[in-house]
C-alpha positions in Angstrom: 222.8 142.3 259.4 219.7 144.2 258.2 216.2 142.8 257.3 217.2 142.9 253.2 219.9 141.0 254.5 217.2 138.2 256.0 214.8 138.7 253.7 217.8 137.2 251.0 218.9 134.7 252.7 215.7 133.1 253.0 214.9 133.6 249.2 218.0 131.7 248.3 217.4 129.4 250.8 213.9 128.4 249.4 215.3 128.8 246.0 218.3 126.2 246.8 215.7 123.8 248.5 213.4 123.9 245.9 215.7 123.3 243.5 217.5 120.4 245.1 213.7 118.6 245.4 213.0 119.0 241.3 216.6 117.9 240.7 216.0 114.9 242.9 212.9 114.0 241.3 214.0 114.1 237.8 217.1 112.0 239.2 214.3 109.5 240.6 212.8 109.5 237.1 215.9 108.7 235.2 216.3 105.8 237.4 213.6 104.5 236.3 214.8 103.3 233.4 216.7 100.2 232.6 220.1 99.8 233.5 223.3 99.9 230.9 226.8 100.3 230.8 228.6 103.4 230.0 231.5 103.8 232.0 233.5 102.1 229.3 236.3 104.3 227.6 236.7 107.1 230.1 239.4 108.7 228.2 237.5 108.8 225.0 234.1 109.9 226.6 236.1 113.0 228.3 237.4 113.9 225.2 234.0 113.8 223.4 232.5 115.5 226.4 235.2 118.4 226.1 234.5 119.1 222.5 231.1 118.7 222.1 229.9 120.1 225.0 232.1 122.3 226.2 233.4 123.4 222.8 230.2 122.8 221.2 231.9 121.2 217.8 228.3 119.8 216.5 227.3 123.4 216.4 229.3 124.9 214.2 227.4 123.0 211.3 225.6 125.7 211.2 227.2 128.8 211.8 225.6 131.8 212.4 223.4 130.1 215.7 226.2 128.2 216.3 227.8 131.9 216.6 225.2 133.5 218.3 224.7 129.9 220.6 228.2 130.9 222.2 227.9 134.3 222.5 224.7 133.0 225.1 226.7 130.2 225.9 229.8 131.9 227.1 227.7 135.1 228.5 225.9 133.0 230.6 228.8 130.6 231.9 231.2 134.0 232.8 228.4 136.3 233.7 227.7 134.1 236.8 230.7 135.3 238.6 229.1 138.7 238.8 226.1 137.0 240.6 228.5 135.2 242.7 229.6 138.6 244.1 225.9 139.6 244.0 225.0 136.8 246.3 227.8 137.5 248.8 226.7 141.4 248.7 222.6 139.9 249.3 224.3 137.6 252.7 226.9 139.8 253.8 225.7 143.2 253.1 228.6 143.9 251.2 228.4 146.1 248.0 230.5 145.0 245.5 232.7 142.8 247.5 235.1 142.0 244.6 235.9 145.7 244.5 239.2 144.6 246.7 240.2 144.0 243.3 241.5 147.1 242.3 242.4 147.6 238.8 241.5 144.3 237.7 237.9 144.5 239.1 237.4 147.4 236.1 238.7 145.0 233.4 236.4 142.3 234.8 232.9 144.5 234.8 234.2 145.5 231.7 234.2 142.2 230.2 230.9 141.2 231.7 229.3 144.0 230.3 230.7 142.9 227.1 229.3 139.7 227.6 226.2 140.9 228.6 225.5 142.7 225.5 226.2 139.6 223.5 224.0 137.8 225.2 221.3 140.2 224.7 222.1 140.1 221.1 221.5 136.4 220.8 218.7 136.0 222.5 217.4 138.6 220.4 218.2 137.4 217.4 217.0 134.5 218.4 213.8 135.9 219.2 213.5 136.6 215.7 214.6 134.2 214.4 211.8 131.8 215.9 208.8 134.1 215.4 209.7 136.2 212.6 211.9 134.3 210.1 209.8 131.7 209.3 212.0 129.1 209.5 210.8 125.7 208.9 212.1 123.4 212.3 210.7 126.4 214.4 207.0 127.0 212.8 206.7 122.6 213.0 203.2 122.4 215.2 205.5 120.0 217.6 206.3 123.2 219.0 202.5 124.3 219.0 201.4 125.3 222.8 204.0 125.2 225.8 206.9 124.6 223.8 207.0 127.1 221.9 205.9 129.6 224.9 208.7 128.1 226.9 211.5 128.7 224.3 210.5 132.6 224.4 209.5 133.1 227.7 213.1 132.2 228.1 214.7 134.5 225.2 212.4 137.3 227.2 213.2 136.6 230.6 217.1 136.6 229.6 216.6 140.0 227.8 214.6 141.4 231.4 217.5 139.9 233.2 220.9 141.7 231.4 218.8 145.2 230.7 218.2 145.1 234.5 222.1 144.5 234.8 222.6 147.5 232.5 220.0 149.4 234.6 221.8 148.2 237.6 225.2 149.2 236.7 224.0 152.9 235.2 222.4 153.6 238.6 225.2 152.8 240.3 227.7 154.5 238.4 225.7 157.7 238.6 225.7 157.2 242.4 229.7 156.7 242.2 229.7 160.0 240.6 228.0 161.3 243.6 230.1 159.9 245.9 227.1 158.9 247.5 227.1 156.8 250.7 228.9 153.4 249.8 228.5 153.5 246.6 232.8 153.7 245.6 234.3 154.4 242.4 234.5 150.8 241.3 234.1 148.7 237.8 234.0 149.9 234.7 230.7 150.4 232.5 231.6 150.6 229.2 227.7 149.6 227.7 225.5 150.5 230.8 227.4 154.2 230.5 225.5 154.9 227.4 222.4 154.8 229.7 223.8 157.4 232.2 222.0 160.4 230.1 218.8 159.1 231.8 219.6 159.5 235.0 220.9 163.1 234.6 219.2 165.4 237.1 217.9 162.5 239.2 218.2 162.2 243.0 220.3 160.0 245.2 217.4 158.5 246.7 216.3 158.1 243.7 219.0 156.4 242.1 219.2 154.3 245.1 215.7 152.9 244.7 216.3 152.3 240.9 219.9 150.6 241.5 218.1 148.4 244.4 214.6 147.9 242.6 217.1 146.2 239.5 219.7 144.3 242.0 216.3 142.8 243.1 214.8 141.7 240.1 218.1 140.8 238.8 219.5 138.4 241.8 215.4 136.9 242.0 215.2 136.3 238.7 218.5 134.6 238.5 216.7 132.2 241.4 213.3 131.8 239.7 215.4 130.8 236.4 217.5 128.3 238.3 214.1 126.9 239.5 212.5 127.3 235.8 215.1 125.1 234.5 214.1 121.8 235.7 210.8 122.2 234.0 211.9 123.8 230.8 213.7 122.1 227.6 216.3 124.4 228.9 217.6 122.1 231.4 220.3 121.2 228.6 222.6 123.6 230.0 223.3 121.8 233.0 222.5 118.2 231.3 224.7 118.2 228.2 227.6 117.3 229.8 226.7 114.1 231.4 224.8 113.5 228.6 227.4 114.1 225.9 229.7 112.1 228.4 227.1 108.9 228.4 227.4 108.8 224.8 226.7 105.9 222.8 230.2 105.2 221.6 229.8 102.3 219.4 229.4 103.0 215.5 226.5 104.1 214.0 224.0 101.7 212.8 225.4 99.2 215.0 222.4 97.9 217.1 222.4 95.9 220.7 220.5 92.1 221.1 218.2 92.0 223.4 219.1 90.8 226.5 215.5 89.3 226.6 216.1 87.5 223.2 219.5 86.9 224.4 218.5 84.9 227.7 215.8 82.8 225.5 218.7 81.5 223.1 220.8 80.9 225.6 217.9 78.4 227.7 217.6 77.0 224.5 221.3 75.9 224.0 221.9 75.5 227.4 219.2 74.1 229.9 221.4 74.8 232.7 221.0 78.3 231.7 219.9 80.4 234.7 218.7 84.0 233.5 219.1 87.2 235.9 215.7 87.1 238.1 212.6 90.1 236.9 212.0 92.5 238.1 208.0 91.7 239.2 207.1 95.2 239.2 208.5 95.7 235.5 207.8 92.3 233.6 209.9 91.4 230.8 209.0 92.9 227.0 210.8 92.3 224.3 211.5 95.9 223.0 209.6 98.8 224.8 206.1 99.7 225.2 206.6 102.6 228.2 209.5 104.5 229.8 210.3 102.0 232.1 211.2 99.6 228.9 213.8 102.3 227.9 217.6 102.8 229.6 218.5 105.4 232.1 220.2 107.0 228.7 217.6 107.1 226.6 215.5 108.8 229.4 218.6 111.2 229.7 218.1 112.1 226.4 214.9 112.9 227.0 215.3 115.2 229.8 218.7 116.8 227.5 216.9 117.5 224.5 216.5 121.2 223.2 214.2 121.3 221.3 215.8 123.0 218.4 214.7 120.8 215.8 218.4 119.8 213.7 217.3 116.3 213.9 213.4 116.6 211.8 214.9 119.3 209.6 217.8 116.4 208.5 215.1 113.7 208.7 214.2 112.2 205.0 211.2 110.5 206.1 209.9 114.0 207.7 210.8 116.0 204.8 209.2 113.7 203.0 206.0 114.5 204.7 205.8 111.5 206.7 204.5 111.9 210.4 208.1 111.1 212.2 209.7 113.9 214.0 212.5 112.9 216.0 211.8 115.9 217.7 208.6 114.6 218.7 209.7 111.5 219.6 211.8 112.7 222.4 209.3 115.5 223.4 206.8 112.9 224.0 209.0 110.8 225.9 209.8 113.3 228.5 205.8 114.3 229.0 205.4 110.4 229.8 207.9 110.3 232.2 207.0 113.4 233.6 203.6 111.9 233.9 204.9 108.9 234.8 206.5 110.9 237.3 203.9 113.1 238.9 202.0 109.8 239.2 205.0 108.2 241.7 204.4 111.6 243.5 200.6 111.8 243.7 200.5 107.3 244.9 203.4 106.9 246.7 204.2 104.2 243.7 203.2 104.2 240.1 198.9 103.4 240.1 198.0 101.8 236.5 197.0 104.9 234.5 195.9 102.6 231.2 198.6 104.4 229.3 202.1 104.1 227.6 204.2 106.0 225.6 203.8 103.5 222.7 200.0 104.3 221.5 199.1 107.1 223.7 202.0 109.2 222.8 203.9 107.9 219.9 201.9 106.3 217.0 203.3 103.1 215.2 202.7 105.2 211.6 205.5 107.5 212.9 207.5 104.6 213.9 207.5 102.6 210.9 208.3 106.0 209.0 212.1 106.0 209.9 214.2 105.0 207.7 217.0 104.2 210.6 219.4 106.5 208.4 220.6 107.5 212.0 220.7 111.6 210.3 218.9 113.0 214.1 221.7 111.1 215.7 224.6 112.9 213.8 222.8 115.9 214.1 222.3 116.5 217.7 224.2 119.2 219.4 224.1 117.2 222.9 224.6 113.5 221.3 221.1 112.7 221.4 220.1 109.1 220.8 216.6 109.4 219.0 216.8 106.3 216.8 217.7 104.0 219.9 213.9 104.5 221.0 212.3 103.9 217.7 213.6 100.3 216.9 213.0 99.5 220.8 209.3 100.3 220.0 209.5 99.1 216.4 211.1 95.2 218.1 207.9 95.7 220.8 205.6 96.3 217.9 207.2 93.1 215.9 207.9 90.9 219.1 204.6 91.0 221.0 202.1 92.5 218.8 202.7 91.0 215.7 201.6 94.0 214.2 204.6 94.7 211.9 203.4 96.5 208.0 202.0 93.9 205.3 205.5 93.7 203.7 207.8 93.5 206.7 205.7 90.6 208.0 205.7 88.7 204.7 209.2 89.0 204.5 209.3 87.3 208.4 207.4 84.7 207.0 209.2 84.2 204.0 212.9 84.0 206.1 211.2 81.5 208.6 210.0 79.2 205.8 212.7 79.8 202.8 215.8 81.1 204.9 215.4 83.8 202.3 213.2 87.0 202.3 211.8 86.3 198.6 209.1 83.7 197.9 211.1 81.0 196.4 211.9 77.6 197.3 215.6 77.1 198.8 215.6 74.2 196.2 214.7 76.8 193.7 217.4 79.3 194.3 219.5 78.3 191.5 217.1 78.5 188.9 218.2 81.8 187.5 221.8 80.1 186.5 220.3 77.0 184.7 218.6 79.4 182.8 221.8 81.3 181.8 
C-alpha cells in the first residue's frame, strides 16, 4: 500500500465521518418537531414513493426540465458505479478493478460516458436557463443571495466534476495506447476519445500526472459534494424518497383538528377526561408559532424542498402580486430550524433567542394572502406540504393572538352570536321568504 493509498483512505474517512455528524444533526432537527402518524397504508405510500420519486411522474408537467431533470437524474444515480470502482482503485491500489469484466466492462464505460455527457448537458442547460432565460420562478428575489449561489455553484461544480471524468478517461486511453505501465487496454471512450487530439505528442509522465491530477479532483470532489449536500437545497436527492413516502395521503383540502382543541372539548364533555401530559419544555399552542409547533413532516419538507419554484409560479395569490411565496415559506422554515439548530449546538439545549418563525421569518400579510387553493401542494415534484404550515400559523394567529383581518374576525363574531356568518338575527333568517 503506497502513501496515495493512505493519503485516500483518510480523506474518505473524514469525508464519511463528517458526513454521518451533519446527517445526524439534521436527523436531531427533524425530531424536533411534533410527532404524527404516517406509517398508515404501506402499500399505497410505496407505490406513490415508486412513481414519484423514483419515476418522477410530477415532473413530467413540464417537459422539457422534466427531460433534462432525468437525464441528471439517471447520470447521477448510474454514474456512481464508476466511482464505486474509483474508490476500490483509491483503497486497494487497483486501477480499474472492474476491468475483470471483459467485454462487458467496454459497454459499461460506454454507457457512463453516455450518461456523463447528458448530465453535462442538463446542468448546462440548466445553467442557462436560471441566469439567462429570464424566467420568472428563477429571477423571484427569494432566490436573492445564497440561494441562488447555491443552485449554480452546484450546476458548476457538476460540469468541473464530468469534464474531469472526460479528462480522466482521454488521459488514460492515450496511456493504453502506450501500453504504458498498468494502464491496460480497458473501457471504451466513445465521448472522452474526441479529446485524444490534445494529448497527441504528449509524454507518459505527462499523461500520468494529467490522468492522476483529474482522478483526484474527480474522486475529492465527489466527497466534498457528498458533504455539500447536507447544507444545500440539494439535499432532495437523498430526501425525496422518505419524503414522497411520508406523504400526506388524505385528500386535499381535508384539514386535521387540533389535538389541543380536541383535548379542550373533550374535558368539556367529559370531566373524567385525562389529556396526554406537556411537554414542559414545549408548552401547548394552539396552531404554531416556531418549528417546534410544526410535525416531523412538515420539518421534512423543509429540509426536501428544491427550491425550483413550481409551487409560487402556480400560486394565484403570488401572481397576483401578493407577498405569499410558498417557496418562501418553506425556505424560511429550514433557516429557523437550522438556526434553531446551531443554537442546540452552540448551548447544549435551545437558550431563548427572542425569535420564531412566525414574525421574524414569515409575516402574517403573507399568511393571510393564501387562498388555501392547495395549487403548491399539487405542484411539488417531492410531495411537498406547503399549505399544512400556513393554516397552522394562520389557527396560532386566530387562537392566541386574536389578530385575525377586520373581516374574518367580524365573521367569528357574527357565528358566535347569530350561528350565522352574516349580521342577522337567527329569528330574522326567514325574512327574505315572507317577502316573497
Amino acid at each position: 500500500m503506497g502513501i496515495q493509498n493512505i493519503v485516500f483512505i483518510i480523506l474518505l474517512a473524514g469525508a464519511i465521518v463528517l458526513f454521518t455528524r451533519n446527517v445526524r444533526k439534521v436527523i436531531r432537527n427533524i425530531r424536533l418537531g411534533k410527532d404524527v402518524d404516517r406509517n398508515d397504508r404501506p402499500s399505497e405510500r410505496w407505490k406513490i414513493m415508486t412513481l414519484v420519486a423514483l419515476g418522477q411522474r410530477k415532473m413530467l408537467s413540464r417537459p422539457l426540465p422534466a427531460i433534462l431533470h432525468i437525464f441528471v437524474y439517471v447520470g447521477f444515480v448510474l454514474i456512481n458505479i464508476e466511482v464505486l470502482e474509483m474508490l476500490v482503485d483509491g483503497v486497494a491500489g487497483t486501477h480499474r478493478f472492474l476491468s475483470f469484466l471483459g467485454p462487458f466492462y467496454g459497454y459499461l464505460i460506454a454507457f457512463f460516458e453516455i450518461l456523463a455527457f447528458l448530465v453535462t448537458f442538463g446542468c448546462l442547460v440548466f445553467l442557462l436557463r436560471r441566469n439567462l432565460a429570464h424566467i420568472k420562478r428563477f429571477m423571484s428575489k427569494d432566490l436573492d443571495g445564497w440561494p441562488r449561489t447555491d443552485a449554480n455553484l452546484i450546476l458548476c461544480s457538476e460540469i468541473l466534476l464530468m469534464t474531469a471524468l472526460f479528462t480522466m478517461n482521454a488521459a488514460d486511453q492515450s496511456l493504453q495506447n502506450l501500453s504504458y505501465g498498468h494502464y491496460i487496454k480497458a473501457g471504451s471512450f466513445p465521448v472522452s476519445s474526441l479529446l485524444l487530439p490534445l494529448f497527441n505528442g504528449m509524454s507518459a509522465t505527462t499523461l500520468v500526472m494529467i490522468e492522476r491530477i483529474c482522478w483526484w479532483f474527480h474522486i475529492i470532489g465527489i466527497l466534498g459534494f457528498l458533504n455539500y449536500l447536507v447544507i444545500s437545497k440539494h439535499f432532495h436527492i437523498l430526501l425525496a424518497f422518505p419524503n414522497v413516502f411520508y406523504s400526506n395521503l388524505n385528500p386535499k383540502g381535508q384539514f386535521t383538528n387540533l389535538e389541543s382543541v380536541t383535548n379542550e372539548v373533550k374535558a368539556m364533555l367529559d370531566p373524567s377526561f385525562t389529556p396526554a401530559p406537556v411537554n414542559p419544555d414545549h408548552p401547548m399552542r394552539f396552531g404554531a408559532k416556531d418549528i417546534v409547533d410544526l410535525s416531523w413532516k412538515q420539518l421534512l419538507d423543509a429540509y426536501t424542498c428544491t427550491e425550483c419554484g413550481r409551487c409560487t409560479s402556480s400560486c394565484p395569490a403570488n401572481q397576483t402580486g401578493k407577498l405569499l411565496s410558498p417557496r418562501k415559506i418553506m425556505m424560511d422554515t429550514r433557516d429557523r430550524l437550522t438556526e434553531y439548530g446551531n443554537n442546540i449546538d452552540e448551548n447544549g439545549s435551545f437558550k431563548d433567542d427572542g425569535k420564531a418563525l412566525l414574525g421574524d421569518y414569515i409575516t402574517a400579510e403573507e399568511l393571510w394572502a393564501c387562498t388555501s387553493c392547495n395549487a403548491c401542494v399539487q405542484e411539488c415534484p417531492v410531495n411537498i406540504d406547503p399549505l399544512s404550515i400556513i393554516m397552522d400559523m394562520r389557527r396560532y394567529l386566530v387562537m392566541e393572538q386574536s389578530a385575525a383581518p377586520a373581516g374574518l374576525n367580524l365573521m367569528f363574531t357574527n357565528v358566535e352570536n347569530n350561528g350565522a356568518p352574516w349580521q342577522f338575527s337567527p329569528a330574522d333568517r326567514l325574512n327574505w321568504a315572507k317577502e316573497a
